[in-house]
C-alpha positions as CSV (number, residue, x, y, z in Angstrom):
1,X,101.3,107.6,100.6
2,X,100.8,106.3,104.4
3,X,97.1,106.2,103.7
4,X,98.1,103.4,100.7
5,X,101.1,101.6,102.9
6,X,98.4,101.3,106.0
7,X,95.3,99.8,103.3
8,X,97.7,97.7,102.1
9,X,98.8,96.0,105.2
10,X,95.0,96.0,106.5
11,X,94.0,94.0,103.3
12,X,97.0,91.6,104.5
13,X,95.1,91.4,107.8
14,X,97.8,92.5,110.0
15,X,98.2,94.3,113.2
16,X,99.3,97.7,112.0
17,X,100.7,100.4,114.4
18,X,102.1,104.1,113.0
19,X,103.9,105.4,115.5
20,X,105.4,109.3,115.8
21,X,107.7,110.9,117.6
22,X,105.2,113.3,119.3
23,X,101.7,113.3,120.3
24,X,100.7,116.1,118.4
25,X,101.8,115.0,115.6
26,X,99.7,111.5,116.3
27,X,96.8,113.6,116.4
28,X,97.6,115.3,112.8
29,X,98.2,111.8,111.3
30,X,95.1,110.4,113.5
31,X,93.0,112.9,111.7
32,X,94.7,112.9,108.0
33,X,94.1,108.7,108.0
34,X,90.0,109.7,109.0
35,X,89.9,112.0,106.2
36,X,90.9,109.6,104.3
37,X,88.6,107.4,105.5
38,X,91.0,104.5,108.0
39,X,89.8,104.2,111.3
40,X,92.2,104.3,113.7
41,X,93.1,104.2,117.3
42,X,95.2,106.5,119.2
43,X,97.0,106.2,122.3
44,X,94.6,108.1,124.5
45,X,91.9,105.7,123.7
46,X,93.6,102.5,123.0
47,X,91.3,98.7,122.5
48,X,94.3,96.3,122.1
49,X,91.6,93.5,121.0
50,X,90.3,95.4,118.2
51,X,92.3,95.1,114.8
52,X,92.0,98.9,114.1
53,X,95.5,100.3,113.5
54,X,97.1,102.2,116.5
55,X,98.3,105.2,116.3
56,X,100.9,106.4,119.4
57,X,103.6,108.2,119.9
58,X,107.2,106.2,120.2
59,X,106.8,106.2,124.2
60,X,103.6,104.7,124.5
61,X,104.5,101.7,122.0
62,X,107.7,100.2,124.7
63,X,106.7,96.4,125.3
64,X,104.4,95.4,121.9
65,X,104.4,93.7,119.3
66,X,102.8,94.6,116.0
67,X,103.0,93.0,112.4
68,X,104.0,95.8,110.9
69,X,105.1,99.5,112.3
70,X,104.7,102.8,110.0
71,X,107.0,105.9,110.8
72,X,105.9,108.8,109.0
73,X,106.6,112.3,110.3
74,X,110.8,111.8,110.1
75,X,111.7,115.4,109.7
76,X,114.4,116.8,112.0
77,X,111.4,119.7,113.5
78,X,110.0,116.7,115.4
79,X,113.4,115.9,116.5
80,X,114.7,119.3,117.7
81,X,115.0,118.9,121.4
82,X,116.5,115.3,121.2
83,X,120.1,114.2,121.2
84,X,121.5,112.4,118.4
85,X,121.7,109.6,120.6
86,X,118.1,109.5,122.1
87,X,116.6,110.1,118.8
88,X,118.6,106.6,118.1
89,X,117.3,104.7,120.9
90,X,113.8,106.3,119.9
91,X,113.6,104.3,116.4
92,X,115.1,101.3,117.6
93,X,112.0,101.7,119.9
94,X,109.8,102.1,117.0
95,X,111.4,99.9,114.6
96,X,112.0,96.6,116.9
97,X,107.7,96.7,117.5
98,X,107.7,95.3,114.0
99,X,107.6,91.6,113.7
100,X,107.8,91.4,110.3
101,X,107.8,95.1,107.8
102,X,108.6,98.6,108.6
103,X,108.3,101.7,106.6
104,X,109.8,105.0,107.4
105,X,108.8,108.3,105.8
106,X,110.1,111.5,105.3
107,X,109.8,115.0,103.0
């Protein structure tokens, strides 16, 4: 389903970042999106004037601006060693990089 959602924001020509709260679990979602066939960008090797989508952990996306943000991977496991309150100030992290659409995911 995040393979469709990014492909249809691409084919809107937008800036597109997914961002996760951990960086192993942009790596899993880095490599699932290649299978599928979606080049993307990670955080360890970012180009910020290409229009491939970025794909970063919650940290590394403070201070841009993106047309639209994905959040897969919102499962309390990837949550465990955060407070209530710092997972909050993680999404509105996340969430306030969109300019204009947001989609969260979960199981």
């Amino acid at each position: 389903m995040l393979a469709s959602m990014l492909r249809t924001r691409l084919l809107r020509s937008e800036r597109v970042g997914v961002l996760v709260p951990k960086k192993i679990v942009m790596k899993e979602v880095a490599a699932a999106l290649r299978k599928q066939g979606i080049d993307v960008e990670t955080s360890d090797r970012m180009d910020f004037t290409s229009d491939l989508p970025k794909v970063m952990p919650y940290h590394s996306a403070k201070g841009i601006t993106l047309d639209s943000v994905l959040l897969p991977a919102l499962v309390t496991p990837n949550f465990h060693r955060y407070t209530p309150e710092r997972i909050e100030r993680l999404l509105f992290v996340a969430i306030t990089r969109a300019q204009s659409w947001v989609y969260l995911s979960t199981l």
